[in-house]
C-alpha positions as CSV (number, residue, x, y, z in Angstrom):
1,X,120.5,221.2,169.6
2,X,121.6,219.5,166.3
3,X,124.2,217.7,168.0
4,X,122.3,215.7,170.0
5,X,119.3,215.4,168.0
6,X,121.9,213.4,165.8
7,X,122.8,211.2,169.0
8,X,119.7,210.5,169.8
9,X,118.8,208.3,166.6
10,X,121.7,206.6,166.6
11,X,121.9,205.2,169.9
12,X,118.3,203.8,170.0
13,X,119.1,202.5,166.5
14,X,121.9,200.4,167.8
15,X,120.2,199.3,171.1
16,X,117.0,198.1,169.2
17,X,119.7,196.0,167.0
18,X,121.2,194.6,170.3
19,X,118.1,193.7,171.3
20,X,117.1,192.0,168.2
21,X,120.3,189.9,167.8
22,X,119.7,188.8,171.8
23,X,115.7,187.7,171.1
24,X,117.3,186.0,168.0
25,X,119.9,184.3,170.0
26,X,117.4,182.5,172.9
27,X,114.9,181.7,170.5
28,X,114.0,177.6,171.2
29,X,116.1,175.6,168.7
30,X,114.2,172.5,166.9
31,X,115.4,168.9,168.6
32,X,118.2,167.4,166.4
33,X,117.4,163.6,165.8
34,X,119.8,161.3,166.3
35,X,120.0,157.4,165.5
36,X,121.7,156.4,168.2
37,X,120.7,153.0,170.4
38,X,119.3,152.8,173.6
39,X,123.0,152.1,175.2
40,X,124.5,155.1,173.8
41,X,126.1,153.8,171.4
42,X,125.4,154.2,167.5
43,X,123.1,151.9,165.6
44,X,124.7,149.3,163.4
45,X,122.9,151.0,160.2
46,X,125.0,154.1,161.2
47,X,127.8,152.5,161.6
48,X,127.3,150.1,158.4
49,X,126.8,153.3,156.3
50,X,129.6,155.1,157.4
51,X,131.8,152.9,154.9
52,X,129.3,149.9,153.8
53,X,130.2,150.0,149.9
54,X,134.4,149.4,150.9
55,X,133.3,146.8,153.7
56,X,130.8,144.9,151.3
57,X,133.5,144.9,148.5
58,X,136.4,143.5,151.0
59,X,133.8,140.7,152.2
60,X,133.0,139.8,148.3
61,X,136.5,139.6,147.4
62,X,137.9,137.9,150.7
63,X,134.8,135.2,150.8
64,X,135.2,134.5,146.2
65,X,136.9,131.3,145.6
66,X,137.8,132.9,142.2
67,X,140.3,134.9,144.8
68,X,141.6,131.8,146.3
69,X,144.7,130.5,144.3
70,X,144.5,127.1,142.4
71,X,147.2,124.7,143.6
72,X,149.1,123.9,140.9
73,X,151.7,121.3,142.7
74,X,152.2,117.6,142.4
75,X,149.1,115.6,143.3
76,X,149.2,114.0,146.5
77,X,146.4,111.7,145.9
78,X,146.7,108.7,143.8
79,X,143.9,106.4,142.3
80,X,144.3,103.0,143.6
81,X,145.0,100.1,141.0
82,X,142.9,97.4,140.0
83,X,142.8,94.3,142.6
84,X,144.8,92.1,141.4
85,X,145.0,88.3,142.0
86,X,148.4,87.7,140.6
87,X,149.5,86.2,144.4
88,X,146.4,84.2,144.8
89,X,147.4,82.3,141.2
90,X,151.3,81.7,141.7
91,X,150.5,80.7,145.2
92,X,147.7,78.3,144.0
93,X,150.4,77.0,141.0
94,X,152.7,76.5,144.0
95,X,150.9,74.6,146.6
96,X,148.0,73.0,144.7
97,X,148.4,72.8,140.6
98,X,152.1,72.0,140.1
99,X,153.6,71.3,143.9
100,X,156.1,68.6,144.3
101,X,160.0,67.9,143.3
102,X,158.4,66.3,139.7
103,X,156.4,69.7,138.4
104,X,159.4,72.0,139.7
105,X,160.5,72.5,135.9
106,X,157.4,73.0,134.8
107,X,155.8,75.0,138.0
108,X,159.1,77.4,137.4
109,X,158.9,78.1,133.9
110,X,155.3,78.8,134.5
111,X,156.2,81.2,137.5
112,X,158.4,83.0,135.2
113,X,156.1,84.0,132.8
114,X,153.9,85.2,135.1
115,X,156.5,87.2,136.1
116,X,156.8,88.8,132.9
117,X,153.4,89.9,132.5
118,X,151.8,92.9,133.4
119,X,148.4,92.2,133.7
120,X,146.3,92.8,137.1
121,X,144.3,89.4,136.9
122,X,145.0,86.0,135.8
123,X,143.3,82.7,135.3
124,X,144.2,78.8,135.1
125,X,142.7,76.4,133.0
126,X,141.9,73.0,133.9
127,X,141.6,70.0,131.6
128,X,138.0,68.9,133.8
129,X,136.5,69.3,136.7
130,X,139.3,67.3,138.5
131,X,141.2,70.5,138.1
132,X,143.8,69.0,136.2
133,X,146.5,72.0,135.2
134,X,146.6,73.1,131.8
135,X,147.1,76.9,131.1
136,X,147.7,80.0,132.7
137,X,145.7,83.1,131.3
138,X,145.7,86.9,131.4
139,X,141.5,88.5,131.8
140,X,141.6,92.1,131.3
141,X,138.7,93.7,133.1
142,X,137.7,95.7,130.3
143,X,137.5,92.5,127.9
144,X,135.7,89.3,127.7
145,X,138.5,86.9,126.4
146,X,141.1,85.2,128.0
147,X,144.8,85.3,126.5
148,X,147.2,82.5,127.0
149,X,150.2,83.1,129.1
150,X,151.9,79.6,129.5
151,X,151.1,76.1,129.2
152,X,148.7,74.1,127.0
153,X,145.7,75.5,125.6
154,X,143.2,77.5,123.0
155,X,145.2,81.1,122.8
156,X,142.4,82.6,123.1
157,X,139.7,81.8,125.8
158,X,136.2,83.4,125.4
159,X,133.2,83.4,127.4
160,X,131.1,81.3,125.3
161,X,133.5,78.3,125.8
162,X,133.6,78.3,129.3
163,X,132.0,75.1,130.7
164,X,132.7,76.1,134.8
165,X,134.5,78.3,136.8
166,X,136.5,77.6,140.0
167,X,137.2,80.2,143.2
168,X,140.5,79.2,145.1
169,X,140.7,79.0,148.6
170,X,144.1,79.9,150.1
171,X,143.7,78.3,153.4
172,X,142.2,74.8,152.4
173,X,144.6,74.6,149.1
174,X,141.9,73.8,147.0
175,X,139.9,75.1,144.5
176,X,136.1,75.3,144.6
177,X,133.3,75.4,142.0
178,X,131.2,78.2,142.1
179,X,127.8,77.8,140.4
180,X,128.0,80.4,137.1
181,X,129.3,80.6,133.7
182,X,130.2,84.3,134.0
183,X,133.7,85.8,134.5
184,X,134.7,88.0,136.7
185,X,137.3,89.2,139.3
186,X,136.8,86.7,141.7
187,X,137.1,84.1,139.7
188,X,140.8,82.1,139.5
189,X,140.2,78.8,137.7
190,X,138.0,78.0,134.6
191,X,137.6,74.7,132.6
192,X,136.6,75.1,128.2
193,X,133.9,72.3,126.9
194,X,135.0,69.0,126.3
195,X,135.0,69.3,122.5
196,X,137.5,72.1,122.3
197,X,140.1,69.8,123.5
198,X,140.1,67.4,120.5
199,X,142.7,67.9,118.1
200,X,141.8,67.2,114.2
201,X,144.0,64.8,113.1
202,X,145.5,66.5,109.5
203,X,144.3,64.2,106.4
204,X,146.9,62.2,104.8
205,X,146.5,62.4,101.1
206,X,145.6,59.1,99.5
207,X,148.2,57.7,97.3
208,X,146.9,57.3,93.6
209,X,146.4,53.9,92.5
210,X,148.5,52.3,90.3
C-alpha cells in the first residue's frame, strides 16, 4: 500500500538518527588538564595570571619612593656649632690672668668685650713664658691670624710669630705649655717672639746748626 510504503522510510530514517545522536553522545571525551596543586587548590601561576599585570603595577607604585611624598616642614635636625672655648678663657681671665681686688678694672673691662664678640674661640697672649697677661684674641677656624679683642698687643697675630702655645687647665688654674708652634682648637694661650715687643722709638729731627 502507498501509505505505508511512505511510513516505512520515515520511521527507520528517524530511528537510525536517534541512534546516531546516542553513539555520538557516549563516545569517551578527551581528559581536560587542569593546573591545579596537589592540595586541591590552584597553583600560584594560575592564580598570579588571573590579574598579574594590575597586581605587578599596584606593587611598583606602592614600593616607588617617587610615590612617597617629600616632607616639606621645618627641619627638626640642627647642625651643632663649633666648640667653643669662650668659658674656658673668661674663667681662666678670672681665676688665673687678672684675679684679685687690683686687676678687677681691668679683668672687667676685658670680660666685657668678650662679651661683645661673636666669635666661637678665643686666645690670650702672654708677654713670656711666665704667662704674664697681655691681650685677648679672636682665631677663626677657617683662618690663620689672630685678631685683637682687648688689651695690649700686635692687632694682628699670625702663625709665623708665634714663639709657644699654652693649654689651660681648669682644675689646677694654670696654664701649661704644650710642645708645638701650630694653632688650633685646643689651644687657649700663645706668647709672639721677643722682638715683636720692642717699640721703635720715632726719630727726633735734628735741629740745624746755627
Amino acid at each position: 500500500m502507498p501509505g505505508t510504503l511512505d511510513f516505512v522510510p520515515i520511521h527507520i530514517g528517524s530511528l537510525v538518527s536517534i541512534l546516531f545522536i546516542r553513539f555520538v553522545m557516549f563516545l569517551p571525551h578527551p581528559p581536560h588538564h587542569r593546573t591545579n596543586s596537589p592540595t586541591g587548590f590552584p597553583s600560584p601561576n594560575r592564580l598570579g595570571n588571573h590579574n598579574g599585570e594590575k597586581d605587578w603595577e599596584n606593587a611598583s607604585t606602592a614600593s616607588s619612593p617617587a610615590s612617597i611624598p617629600e616632607y616639606t616642614g621645618p627641619k627638626l635636625y640642627k647642625e651643632p656649632s663649633a666648640k667653643s672655648n669662650k668659658y674656658i678663657i673668661q674663667n681662666a681671665i678670672t681665676r688665673c690672668c687678672l684675679a684679685g681686688k687690683v686687676n678687677e678694672p681691668q679683668k672687667n673691662k676685658i670680660l666685657e668685650e668678650i662679651d661683645k664678640s661673636k666669635s666661637n674661640h678665643y686666645l690670650i697672649l702672654f708677654r713670656d713664658n711666665s704667662c704674664q697677661f697681655r691681650a685677648v684674641y679672636t682665631f677663626p677656624p677657617e683662618s690663620e691670624e689672630m685678631h685683637r679683642v682687648a688689651g695690649v698687643g700686635p692687632r694682628v697675630i699670625t702663625k709665623n710669630m708665634i714663639e709657644a702655645i699654652f693649654k689651660y687647665n681648669s682644675d689646677r688654674k694654670q696654664f701649661t705649655q704644650i710642645p708645638s708652634k701650630t694653632l688650633s682648637a685646643s689651644v687657649d694661650a700663645v706668647t709672639i717672639q721677643g722682638h715683636l715687643w720692642q717699640t721703635k722709638r720715632p726719630v727726633t729731627p735734628k735741629k740745624p746748626s746755627k
